[in-house]
Rosetta silent file (secondary structure, phi, psi, omega in degrees, C-alpha in Angstrom):
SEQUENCE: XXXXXXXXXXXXXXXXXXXXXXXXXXXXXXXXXXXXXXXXXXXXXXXXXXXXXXXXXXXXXXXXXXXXXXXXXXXXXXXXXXXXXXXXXXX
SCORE:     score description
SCORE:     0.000 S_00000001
   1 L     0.000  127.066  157.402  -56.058    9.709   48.465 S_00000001
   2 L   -43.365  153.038 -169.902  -56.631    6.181   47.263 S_00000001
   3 L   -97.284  155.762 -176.462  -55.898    3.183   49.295 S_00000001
   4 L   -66.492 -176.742 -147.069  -52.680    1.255   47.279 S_00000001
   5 L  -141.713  128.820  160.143  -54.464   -1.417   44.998 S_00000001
   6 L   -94.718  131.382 -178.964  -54.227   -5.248   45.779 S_00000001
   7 L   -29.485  109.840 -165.063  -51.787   -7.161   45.069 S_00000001
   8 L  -128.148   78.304  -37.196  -53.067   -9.987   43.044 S_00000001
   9 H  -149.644  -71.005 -152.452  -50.331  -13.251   41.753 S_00000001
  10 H   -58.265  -30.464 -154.151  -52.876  -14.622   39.432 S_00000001
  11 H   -70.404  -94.360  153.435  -53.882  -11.513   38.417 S_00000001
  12 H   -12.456  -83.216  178.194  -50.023  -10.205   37.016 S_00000001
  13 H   -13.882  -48.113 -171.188  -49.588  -13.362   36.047 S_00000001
  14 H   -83.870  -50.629 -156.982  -52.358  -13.331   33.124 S_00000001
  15 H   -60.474  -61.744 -140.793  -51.595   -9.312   32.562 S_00000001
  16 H   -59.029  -53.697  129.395  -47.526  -10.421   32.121 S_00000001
  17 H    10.555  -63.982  172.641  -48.698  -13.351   29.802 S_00000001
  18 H   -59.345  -41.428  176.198  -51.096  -11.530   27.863 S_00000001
  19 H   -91.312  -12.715  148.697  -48.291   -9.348   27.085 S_00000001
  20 H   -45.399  -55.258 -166.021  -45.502  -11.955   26.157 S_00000001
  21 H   -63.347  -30.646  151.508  -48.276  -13.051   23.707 S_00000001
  22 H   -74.025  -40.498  154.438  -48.148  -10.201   22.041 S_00000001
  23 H   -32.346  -42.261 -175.445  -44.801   -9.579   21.983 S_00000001
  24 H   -97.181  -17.838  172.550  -44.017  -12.754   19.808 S_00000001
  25 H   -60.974  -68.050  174.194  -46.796  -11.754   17.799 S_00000001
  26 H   -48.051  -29.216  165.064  -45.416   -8.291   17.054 S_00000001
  27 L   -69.846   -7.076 -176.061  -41.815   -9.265   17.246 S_00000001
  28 L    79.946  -46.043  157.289  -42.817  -11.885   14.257 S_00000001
  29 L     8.729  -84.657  137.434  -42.111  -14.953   16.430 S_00000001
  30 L   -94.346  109.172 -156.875  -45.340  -15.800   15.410 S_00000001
  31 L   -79.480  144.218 -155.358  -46.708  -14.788   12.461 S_00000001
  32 L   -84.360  -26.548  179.242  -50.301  -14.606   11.831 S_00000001
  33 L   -92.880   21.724 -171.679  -49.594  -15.684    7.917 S_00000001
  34 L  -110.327  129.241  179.048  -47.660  -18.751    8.625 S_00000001
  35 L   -58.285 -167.764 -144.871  -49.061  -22.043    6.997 S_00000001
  36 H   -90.082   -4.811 -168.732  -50.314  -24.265    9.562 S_00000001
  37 H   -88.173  -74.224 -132.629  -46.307  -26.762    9.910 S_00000001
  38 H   -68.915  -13.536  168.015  -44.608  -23.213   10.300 S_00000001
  39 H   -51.047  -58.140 -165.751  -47.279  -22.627   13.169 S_00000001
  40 H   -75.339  -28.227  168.637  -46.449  -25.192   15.164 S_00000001
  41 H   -54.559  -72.397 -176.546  -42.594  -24.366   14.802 S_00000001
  42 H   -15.071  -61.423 -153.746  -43.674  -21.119   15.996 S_00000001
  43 H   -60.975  -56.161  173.423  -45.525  -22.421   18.931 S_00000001
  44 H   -17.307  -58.134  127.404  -41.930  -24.277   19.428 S_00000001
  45 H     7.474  -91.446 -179.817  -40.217  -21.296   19.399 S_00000001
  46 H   -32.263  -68.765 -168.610  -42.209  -19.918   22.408 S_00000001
  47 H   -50.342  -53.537  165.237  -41.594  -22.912   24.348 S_00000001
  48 H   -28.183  -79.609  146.504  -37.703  -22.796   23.641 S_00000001
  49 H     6.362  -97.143  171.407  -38.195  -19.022   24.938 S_00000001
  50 L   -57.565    4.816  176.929  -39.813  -19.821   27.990 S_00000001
  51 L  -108.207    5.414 -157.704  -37.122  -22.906   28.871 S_00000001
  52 L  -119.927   38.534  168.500  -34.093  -20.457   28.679 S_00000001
  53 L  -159.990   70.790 -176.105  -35.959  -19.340   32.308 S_00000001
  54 H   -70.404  -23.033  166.176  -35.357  -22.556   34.263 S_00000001
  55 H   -61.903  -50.087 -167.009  -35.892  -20.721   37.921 S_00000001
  56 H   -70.536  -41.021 -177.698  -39.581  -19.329   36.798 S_00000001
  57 H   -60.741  -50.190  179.780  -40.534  -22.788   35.097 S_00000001
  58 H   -53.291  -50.668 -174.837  -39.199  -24.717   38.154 S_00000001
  59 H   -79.119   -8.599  160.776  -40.888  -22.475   40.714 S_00000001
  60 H   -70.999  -70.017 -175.639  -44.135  -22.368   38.758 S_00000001
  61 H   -39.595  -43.666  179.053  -43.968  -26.066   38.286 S_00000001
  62 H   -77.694  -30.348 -177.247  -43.404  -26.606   41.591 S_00000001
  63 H   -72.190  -43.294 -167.666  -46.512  -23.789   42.880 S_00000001
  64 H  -142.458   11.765  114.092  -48.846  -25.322   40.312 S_00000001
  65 L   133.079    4.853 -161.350  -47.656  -28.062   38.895 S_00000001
  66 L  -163.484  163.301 -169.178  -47.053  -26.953   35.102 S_00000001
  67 L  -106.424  111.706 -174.865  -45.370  -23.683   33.748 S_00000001
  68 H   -70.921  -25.128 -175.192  -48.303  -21.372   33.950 S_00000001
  69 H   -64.024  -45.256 -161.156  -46.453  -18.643   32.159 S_00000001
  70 H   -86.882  -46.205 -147.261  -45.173  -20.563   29.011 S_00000001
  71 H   -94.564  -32.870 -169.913  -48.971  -22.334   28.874 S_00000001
  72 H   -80.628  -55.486 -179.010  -51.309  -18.956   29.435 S_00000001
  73 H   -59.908  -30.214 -171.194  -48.978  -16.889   26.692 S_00000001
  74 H   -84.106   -4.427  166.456  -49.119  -19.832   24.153 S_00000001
  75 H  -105.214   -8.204  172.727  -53.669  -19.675   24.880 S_00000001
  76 H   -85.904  -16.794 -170.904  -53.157  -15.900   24.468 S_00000001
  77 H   -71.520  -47.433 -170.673  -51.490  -16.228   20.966 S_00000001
  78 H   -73.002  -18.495  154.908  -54.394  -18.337   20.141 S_00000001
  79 H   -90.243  -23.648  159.691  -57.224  -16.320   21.402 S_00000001
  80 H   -57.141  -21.231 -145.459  -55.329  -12.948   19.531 S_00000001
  81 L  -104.467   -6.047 -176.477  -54.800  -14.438   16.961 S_00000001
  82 L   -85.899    8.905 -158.729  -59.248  -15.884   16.754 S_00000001
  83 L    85.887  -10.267 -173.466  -59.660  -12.427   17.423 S_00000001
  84 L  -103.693   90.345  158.640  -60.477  -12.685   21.318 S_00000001
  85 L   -79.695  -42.101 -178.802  -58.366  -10.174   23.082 S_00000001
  86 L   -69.968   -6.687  179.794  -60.578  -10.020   25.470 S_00000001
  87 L   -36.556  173.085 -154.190  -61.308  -13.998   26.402 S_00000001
  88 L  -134.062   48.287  172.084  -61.227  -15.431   29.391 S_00000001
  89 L   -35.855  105.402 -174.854  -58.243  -17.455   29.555 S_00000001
  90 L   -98.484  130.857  171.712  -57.878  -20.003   32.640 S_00000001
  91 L  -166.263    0.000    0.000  -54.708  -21.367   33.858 S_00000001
């Protein structure tokens, strides 16, 4: 039998992230074919998204000073969408 796996914050954190960014991809949210003004609505969008979850921004904000969630999915749209699933996203 395997030992349980460890628990890792940052780790989730990137995984949950990774998967929001797709989500607005797939969901249309952002669209990969949108000139470059309807982008930045887009990115807008997201943020809007992520502000209608004022406990996770505030307790992120407060752990690490910035809402790691809403800032790591909005560098995952942008390395899916360059092609990079795999990049190495910091946050």
């Amino acid at each position: 039998m395997l030992p349980p796996f460890a628990w890792d914050e940052d780790r989730r954190l990137a995984l949950r992230a990774k998967l929001d960014a797709l989500y607005f991809i797939l969901y249309g949210i952002f669209d990969p074919d949108l000139p470059d003004h309807d982008a930045a609505q887009a990115r807008d969008d997201i943020r809007y998204i992520y502000s209608t979850f004022p406990i996770v921004e505030r307790e992120e904000t407060k752990r690490w000073g910035t809402y790691r969630s809403r800032d790591l999915a909005l560098s995952w749209v942008n390395a899916l969408l360059a092609g990079q699933p795999d990049a190495e996203i910091e946050g």
